[in-house]
N, C-alpha and C positions, 0 to 999 in steps of 0.2 A: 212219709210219702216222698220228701225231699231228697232222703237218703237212697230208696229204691231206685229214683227215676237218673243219681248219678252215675250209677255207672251205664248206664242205660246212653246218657249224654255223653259222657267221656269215648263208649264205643262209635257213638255216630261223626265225635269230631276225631277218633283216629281215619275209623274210615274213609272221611269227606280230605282228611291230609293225605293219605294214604293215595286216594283218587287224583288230589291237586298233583300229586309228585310224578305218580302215573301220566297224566297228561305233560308235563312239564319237562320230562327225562327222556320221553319214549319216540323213539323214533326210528321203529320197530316197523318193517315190510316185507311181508304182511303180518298184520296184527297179529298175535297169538290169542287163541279161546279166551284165555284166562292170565291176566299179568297185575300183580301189585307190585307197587315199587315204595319203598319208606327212607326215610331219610338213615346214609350211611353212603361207606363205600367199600368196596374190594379193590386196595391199590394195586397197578400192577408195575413190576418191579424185576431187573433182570435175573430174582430169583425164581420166579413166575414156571412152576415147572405142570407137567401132564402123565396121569397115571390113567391106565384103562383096564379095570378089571372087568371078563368075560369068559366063557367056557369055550366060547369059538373061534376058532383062528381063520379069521375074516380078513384075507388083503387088504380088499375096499375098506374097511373099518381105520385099521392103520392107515391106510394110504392118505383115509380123509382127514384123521384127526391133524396125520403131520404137515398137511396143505392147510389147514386152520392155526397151526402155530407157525408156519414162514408166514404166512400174511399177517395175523397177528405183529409177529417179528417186524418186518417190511411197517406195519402202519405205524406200530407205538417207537419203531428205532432202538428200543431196550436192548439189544444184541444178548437175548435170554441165555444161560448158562447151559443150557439141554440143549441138543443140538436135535435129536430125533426120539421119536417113542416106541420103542421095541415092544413084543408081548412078555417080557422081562420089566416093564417100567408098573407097578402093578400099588404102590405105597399110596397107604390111606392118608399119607399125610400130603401127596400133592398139592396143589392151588387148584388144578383142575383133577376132580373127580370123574371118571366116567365109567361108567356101570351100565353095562349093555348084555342081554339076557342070550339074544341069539344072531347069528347072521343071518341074512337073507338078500334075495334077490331084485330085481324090480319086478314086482309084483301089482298087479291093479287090486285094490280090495283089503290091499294087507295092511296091517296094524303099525300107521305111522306114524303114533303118538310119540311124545318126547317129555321131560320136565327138567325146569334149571331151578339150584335153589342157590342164590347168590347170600353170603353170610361174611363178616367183615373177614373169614380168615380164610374161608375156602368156595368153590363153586362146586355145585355137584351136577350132574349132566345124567341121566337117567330114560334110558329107552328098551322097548322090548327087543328091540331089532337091530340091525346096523341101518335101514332106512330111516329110522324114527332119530337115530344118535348121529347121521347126516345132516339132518332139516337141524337138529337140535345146535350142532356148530355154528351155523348158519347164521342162527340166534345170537348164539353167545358173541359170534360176530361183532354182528349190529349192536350189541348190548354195549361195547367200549366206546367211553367217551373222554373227553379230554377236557380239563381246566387249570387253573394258575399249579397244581400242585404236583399235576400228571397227567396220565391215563389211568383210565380206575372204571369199575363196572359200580352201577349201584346195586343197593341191597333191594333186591327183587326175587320173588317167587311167580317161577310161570308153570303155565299147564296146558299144552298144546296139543291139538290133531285136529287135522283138513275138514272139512264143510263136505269136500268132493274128493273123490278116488280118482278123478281124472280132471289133468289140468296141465295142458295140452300147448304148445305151438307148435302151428305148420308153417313151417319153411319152401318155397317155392323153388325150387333149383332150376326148373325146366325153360323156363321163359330167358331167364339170366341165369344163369350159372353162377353156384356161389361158392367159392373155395372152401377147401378143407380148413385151413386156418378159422376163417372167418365164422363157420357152422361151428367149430370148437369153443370158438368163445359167447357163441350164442348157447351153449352149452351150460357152460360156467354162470351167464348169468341166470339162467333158465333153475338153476342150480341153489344160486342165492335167492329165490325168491319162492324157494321149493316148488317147482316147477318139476315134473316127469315121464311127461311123454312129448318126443320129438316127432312130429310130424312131416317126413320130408317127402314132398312131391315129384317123384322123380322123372315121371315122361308127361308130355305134354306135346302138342302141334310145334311147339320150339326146339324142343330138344329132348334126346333120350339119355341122363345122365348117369349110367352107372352100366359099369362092366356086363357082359353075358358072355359064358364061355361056349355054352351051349349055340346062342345066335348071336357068332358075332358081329353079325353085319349091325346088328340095331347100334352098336357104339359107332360103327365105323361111319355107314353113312347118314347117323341120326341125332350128331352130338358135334362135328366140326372142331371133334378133335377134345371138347371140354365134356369129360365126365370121371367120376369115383372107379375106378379098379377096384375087387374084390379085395384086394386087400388093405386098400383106405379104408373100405366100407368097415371091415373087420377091427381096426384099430379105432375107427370112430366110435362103433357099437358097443368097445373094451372103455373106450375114452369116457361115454355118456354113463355106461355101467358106474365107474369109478364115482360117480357123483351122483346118483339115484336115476339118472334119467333114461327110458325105456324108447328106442328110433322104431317108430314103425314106419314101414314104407308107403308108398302108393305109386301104383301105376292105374292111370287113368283108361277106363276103356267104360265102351265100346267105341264113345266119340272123343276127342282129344288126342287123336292118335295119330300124327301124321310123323311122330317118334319113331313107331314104329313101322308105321307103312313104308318109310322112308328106304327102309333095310328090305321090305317084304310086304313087297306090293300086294304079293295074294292075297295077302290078309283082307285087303280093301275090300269093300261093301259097291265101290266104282272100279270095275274090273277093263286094267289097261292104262288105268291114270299113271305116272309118276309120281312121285313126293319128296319134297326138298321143305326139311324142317324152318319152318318161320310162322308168322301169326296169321290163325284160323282165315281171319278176313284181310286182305291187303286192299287198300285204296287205289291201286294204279294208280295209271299216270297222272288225275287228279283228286284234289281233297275233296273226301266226301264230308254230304251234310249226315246233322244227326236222324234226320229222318231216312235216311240213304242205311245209315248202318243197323236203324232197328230194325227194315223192313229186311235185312240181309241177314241180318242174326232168328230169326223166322223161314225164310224162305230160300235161301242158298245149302245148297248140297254140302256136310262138312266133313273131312275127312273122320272114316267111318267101319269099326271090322263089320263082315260077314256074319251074321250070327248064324246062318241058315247050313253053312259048310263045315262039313265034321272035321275039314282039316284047321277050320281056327282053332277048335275045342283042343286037338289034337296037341297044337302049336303052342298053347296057353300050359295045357298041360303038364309040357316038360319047360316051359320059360317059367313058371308059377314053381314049382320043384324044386326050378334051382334057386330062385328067390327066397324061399319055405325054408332049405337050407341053410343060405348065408346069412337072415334074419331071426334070433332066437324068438325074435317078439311073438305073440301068440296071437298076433293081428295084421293083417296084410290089408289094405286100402285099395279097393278098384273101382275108386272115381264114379261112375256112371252119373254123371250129371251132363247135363247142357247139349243132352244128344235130341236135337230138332227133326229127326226121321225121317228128312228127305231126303238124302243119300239111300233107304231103304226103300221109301215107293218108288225112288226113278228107275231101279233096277227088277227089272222083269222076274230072274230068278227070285229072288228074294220075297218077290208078292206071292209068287207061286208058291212056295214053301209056306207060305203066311196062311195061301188058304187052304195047303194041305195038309196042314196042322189045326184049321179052325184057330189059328192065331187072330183076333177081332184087328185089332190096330197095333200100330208101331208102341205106343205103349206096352201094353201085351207082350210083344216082341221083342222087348228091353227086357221085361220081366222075365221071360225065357233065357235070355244071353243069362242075365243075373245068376239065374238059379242052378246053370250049368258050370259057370264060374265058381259058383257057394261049393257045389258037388265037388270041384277039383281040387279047392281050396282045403275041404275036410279031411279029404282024401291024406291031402300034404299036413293034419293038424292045425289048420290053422282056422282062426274068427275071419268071417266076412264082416270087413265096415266097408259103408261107401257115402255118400253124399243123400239128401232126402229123395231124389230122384227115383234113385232105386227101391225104394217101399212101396209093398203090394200086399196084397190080402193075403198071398199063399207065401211069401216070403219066408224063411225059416226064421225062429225065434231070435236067434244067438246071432245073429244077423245085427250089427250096432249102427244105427241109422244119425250119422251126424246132418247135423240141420245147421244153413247155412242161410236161408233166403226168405222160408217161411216159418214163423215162431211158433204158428198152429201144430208145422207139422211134427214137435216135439211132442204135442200131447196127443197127437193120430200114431205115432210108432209108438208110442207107451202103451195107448190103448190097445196095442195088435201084441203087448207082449217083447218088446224090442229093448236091449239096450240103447239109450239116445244122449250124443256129444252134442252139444247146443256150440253154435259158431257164429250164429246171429246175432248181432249186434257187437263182433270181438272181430272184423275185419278192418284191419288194422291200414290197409290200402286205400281204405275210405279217405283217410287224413281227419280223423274226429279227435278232436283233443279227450285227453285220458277220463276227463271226468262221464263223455259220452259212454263209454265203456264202463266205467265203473256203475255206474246206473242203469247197465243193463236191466230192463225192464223182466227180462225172463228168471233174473237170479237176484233181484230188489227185494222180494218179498220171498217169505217162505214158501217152498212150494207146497202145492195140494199135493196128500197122499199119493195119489195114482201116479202121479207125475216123480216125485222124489222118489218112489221106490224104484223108478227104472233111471234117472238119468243119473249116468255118470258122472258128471262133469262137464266141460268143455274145452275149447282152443283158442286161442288167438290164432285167426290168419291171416298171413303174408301173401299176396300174388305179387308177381316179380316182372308185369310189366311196366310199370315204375322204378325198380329196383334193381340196381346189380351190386356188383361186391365193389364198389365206392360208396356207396351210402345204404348197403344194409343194414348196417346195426341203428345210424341217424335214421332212419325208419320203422325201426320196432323197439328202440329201446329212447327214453324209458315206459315209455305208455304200458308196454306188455305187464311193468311188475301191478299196473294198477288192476289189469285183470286177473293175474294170479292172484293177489289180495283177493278180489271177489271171487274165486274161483276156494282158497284156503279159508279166509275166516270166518267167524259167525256173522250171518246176516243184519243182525246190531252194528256191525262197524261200516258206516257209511257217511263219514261227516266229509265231505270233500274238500273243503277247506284244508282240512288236518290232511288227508290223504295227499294231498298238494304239498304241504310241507314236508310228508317224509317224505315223500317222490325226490324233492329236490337233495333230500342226504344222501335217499339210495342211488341218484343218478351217479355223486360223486365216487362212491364206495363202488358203484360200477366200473367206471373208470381205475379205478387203484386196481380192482381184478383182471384190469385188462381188456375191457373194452372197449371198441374205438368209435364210439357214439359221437364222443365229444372233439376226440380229433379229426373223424373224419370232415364233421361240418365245421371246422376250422382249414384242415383241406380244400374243402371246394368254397369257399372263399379266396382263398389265394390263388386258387384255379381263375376267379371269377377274375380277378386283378392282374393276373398275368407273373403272380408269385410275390405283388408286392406288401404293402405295408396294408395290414385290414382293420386296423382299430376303428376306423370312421367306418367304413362297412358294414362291419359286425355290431356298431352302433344299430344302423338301420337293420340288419338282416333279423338282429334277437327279436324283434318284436311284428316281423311277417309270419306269416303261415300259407303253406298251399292251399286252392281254392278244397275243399267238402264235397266227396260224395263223387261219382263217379265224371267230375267234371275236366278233369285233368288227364285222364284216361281217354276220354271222345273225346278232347283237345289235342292228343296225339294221334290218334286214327284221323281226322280231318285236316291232320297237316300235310304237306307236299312228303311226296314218297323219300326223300334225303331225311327227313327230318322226324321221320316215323317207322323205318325199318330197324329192325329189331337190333343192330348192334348200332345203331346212332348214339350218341354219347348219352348218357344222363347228368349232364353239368350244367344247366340252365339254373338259373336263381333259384325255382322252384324246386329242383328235384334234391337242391344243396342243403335250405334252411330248413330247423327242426319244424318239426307238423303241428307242435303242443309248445308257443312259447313259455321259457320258464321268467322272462323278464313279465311279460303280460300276466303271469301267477301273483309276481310280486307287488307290479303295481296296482293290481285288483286288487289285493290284501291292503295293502296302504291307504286306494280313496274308501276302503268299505269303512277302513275303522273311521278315515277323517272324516268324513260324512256322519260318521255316528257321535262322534269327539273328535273335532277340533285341537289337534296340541300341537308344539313346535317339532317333534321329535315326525311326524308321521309329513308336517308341514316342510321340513326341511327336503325327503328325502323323497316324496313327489318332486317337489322345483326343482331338486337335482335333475332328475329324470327326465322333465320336459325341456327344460333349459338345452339336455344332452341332444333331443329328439329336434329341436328347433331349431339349433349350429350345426346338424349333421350332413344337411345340403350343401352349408358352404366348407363346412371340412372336404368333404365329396369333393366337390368342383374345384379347390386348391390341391386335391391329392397328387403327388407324383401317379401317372400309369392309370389316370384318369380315363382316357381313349380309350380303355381297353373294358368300358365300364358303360353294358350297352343301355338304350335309350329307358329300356322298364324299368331298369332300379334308379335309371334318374327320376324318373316321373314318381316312383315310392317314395323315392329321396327328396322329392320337392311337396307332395303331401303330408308325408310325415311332419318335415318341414312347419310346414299350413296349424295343421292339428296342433305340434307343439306349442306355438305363440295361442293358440288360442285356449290353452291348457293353463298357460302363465296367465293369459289374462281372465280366467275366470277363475284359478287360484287364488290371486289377486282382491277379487273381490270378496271370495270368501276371507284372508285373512283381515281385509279391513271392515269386514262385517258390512259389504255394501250390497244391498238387494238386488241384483241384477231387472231389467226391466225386461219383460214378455217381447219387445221389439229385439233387444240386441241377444237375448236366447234363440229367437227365430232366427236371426242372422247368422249367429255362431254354429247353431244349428246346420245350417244349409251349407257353414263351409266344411264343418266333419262330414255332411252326406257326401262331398264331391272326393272328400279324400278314400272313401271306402270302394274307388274303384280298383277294378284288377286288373294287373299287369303281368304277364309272363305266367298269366297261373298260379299267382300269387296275391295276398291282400295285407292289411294291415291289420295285425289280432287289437292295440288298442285303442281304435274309436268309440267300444263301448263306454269304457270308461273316463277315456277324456269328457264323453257327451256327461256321463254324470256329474264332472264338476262345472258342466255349463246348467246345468237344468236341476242341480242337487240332490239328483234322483240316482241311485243305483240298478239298473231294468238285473233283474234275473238272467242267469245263463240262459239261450234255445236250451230245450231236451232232447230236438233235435235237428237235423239242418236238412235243404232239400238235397237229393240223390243228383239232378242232374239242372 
């Protein structure tokens, strides 16, 4: 019996090593299906060469693998002896093996599985497709790691493909305008995290950004000068191809449109107005309250097409054509969300038409614009998506209803037959730290049948009145790869903790690609100081975060009209520091273990932390260029401050084992509640955990924070 159950044992202690190494090595994002790792390595070494045997002579294929060996190259410094990989380089005996069946397109739906098998002499890289042998580079990537001996891959066997067919960010151009550059490298990372559909917003009440040869007035008078020419668009759409990722467009109608009115006033639904691109609602001359703006977002007339005039249809017709054109994508985006219908009752004609159609209400009367839109759109080959607004019972099928606001209504377009993009709970404008998104509640658990068989996938999105191209990327990156993960791997991978930890590797490896996440909010730091020295700063800044949830937003609409018109600076403490501190990662990670064990090692490098967090007031107030450092981050600076000493002194107590008393917990208490106020639209992300080492409790993260 002894003998049977050996090897029966020996299998379970490779596997449980097999699992310890996996967990130990991998720092991998997004997870892949299926990855062992065992003890070995693949050195890599400047013989380190690449072969790719395939029957297709696929650019993007090449293009990708020889952008996988300059970074490569660029990371490890080995100055490798191969300089580039031709369809000539083809030898079984490479380092890297790559064996790809066919090329292909960016395709929704298509077969983007991959598989690496890492072996101490060679790697082999294996996909049906060239999208499947993209995502796979990707991997191989992230797979290099570094210790006393080199760079070297361990010995691991993976088996990969998506969770979801669509997995998505939208990019907001319209409100702020966001350069070619900067959308390119939202690309790249979008890229590494197999990420492949771009979402760009392109007209909005702010701006109409992108060429029309057909009408040019909408760039001329609807963009102020900043938008995409046909032919950036074209090199963009060449650029995103080149690395899997699929740009669908959107133009926002029937409301969001003062882009376009702007150029072609006919179009308007208020016949006679003017329009001069800026945001839907302006405060005049005084700040308004928040009850001012909700009852305005309700009840003000908003810039609005015609639906009732054959010449919009007309207008659409040939603007949608040439659009249908320029974009291979086999999807076009036309918004229809946030149209409040009163721009259609206050106009006479419009009612009229309403009731000589038996149109019941402005609802109804959406659904109409919609379905004349979908007609035109077919017309041109192309899918109608737009926002949940636009779902109705007669709706045509193929119709993809992304859902943004209400979670229900991903399983009412399911039920009707719909494809459905879920965007709920992945708006990334909110300011929710990454793990709020990774826990999306809609893609946490598996979904019901009815439901997994129509949805896609999803997006992260970006609205960009927060945002411009100074702290784009410090705004969406890295939080977005935490939602690609749940958008890519199996629903089993959810330990946030660990998600936290690779976050922090892939944010660097972002960086090395060229992202400016990390510089830019080193930027507007130095902005905040007047260009000088930011070490005591960036002390304090790592561990704020902007206020949650739509409060930072109604803090700008109720500020004085200087300080809320749409090209007002975004340089304020808050629009500068990251949304999701990664210092507040670490030091959560440090009291959870000390709280659970006590040791020097965990012991040492809290006191570092608060000791840093307690001195940074008076570093502050000694700094050269101090003046230029206004009153709200002193008031952080002098909380923080507060917190720190009271971090050391109930550190303190823990190391010398003394019981704290329910009096001076109270006390300690009351002085972390006063530090958690906000200044500038900003707060302090670690009072939670200082308060656990006054009170030896760790409280659970919110799951989720209030909206306003």
């Amino acid at each position: 019996m002894i003998k049977k159950l050996l090897p029966i044992v020996l299998l379970m202690l490779l596997a449980a090593t097999a699992n310890a190494q996996t967990q130990q090595v991998t720092t991998l994002m997004p997870m892949p299906k299926s990855i062992t790792v065992v003890d070995g390595k693949f050195a890599l070494t400047p013989s380190f060469t690449i072969a790719v045997k395939t029957d297709a002579a696929d650019a993007t294929l090449y293009f990708g693998v020889n952008r996988a060996l300059q970074t490569l190259n660029r990371r490890t410094q080995l100055f490798f002896k191969q300089q580039r990989i031709t369809a000539s380089d083809k030898a079984d005996s490479a380092s890297l093996l790559i064996t790809v069946r066919a090329n292909a397109g960016v395709v929704i739906g298509q077969d983007e599985s991959y598989s690496i098998t890492v072996s101490a002499k060679q790697i082999k890289l294996e996909a049906p497709n060239t999208t499947g042998a993209l995502h796979g580079l990707e991997t191989f990537l992230q797979l290099v790691q570094y210790d006393d001996t080199g760079y070297y891959l361990p010995i691991a066997k993976i088996n990969d493909s998506p969770r979801f067919v669509w997995r998505g960010l939208m990019i907001d151009v319209a409100r702020h305008f966001i350069p070619l550059d900067v959308i390119e490298r939202n690309i790249d990372a979008m890229a590494a995290v197999k990420m492949n559909v771009l979402h760009l917003h392109l007209s909005d009440d702010e701006g109409f950004r992108i060429e029309s040869k057909v009408f040019p007035e909408l760039q001329k008078k609807g963009s102020f000068g900043e938008y995409f020419t046909q032919s950036e668009i074209k090199d963009l759409i060449a650029y995103a191809k080149k690395r899997g990722v699929m740009i669908v467009p959107e133009f926002d109608m029937p409301g969001h449109t003062t882009g376009f009115l702007a150029g072609y006033p006919s179009l308007s639904a208020t016949p006679g107005k003017t329009y001069m691109p800026g945001p839907r609602f302006s405060p005049g001359d005084k700040p308004m309250g928040l009850m001012d703006i909700m009852k305005m977002l309700s009840t003000a007339p908003t810039p609005t097409f015609d639906p009732s005039k054959e010449s919009t249809y007309l207008f659409l017709n040939k603007f949608l054509g040439e659009m249908s054109a320029l974009f291979p994508s086999p999807y076009i985006h036309i918004g229809a969300d946030e149209n409040n219908g009163v721009a259609w009752k206050n106009n006479p004609a419009i009612v009229a038409f309403m009731k000589d159609k038996k149109i019941a209400d402005t609802h109804a009367l959406q659904a109409y614009f919609v379905s004349r839109v979908q007609k035109i759109l077919t017309k041109h080959h192309k899918h109608t998506t737009g926002w949940e607004e636009l779902l109705s019972k007669d709706l045509p099928k193929d119709v993809a209803v992304q859902v943004w606001q209400d979670g229900t209504k991903a399983r009412s377009a399911a039920g009707l037959g719909h494809p459905v993009i879920i965007s709920n709970g992945f708006y990334l404008d909110l300011f929710m730290p990454a793990y709020i998104h990774y826990q999306n509640y809609l893609f946490a658990n598996k979904l019901e049948y009815a439901l997994a068989a129509k949805v896609l996938g999803g997006e992260a999105a970006q609205w960009a009145e927060a945002m411009d191209k100074n702290n784009a990327e410090t705004r969406m990156w890295p939080r977005t790869a935490a939602i690609a993960e749940r958008l890519w791997s199996p629903v089993e991978v959810n330990d946030v903790d660990d998600m936290y930890r690779r976050l922090a590797v892939l944010s660097r490896q972002l960086d090395d690609i060229g992202l400016q996440h990390i510089s830019e909010y080193e930027k507007g730091l130095r902005r905040l100081n007047d260009g000088g020295d930011i070490i005591a700063l960036k002390t304090l800044a790592d561990v704020l975060s902007p206020v949650k949830g739509y409060k930072k937003l109604f803090a700008k609409m109720t500020k004085t009209p200087s300080a809320s018109y749409q090209t007002a600076p975004l340089a304020t403490l808050s629009d500068v520091i990251m949304v999701d501190s990664e210092v507040k990662r670490k030091f959560r990670a440090l009291v959870k273990s000390y709280l659970q064990s006590p040791d020097h090692h965990s012991y040492e490098a809290i006191n570092a932390m608060l000791m840093q967090w307690a001195n940074q007031y008076a570093d502050l107030q000694s700094m050269p260029g101090k003046a230029q450092l206004n009153a709200d981050i002193m008031r952080h600076a002098k909380n923080m401050s507060d917190a720190g000493f009271v971090g050391l002194e109930a550190l303190k107590k823990w190391r010398e084992k003394e019981q704290p008393s329910a009096d001076w917990i109270k006390q300690q208490m009351a002085k972390l509640q006063r530090t958690k106020q906000v200044y500038g639209e900003a707060e302090i992300a670690v009072i939670p955990e200082i308060e656990a080492l006054v009170n030896q409790k760790l409280a659970p993260e919110p799951t989720s924070y209030p909206m306003f």
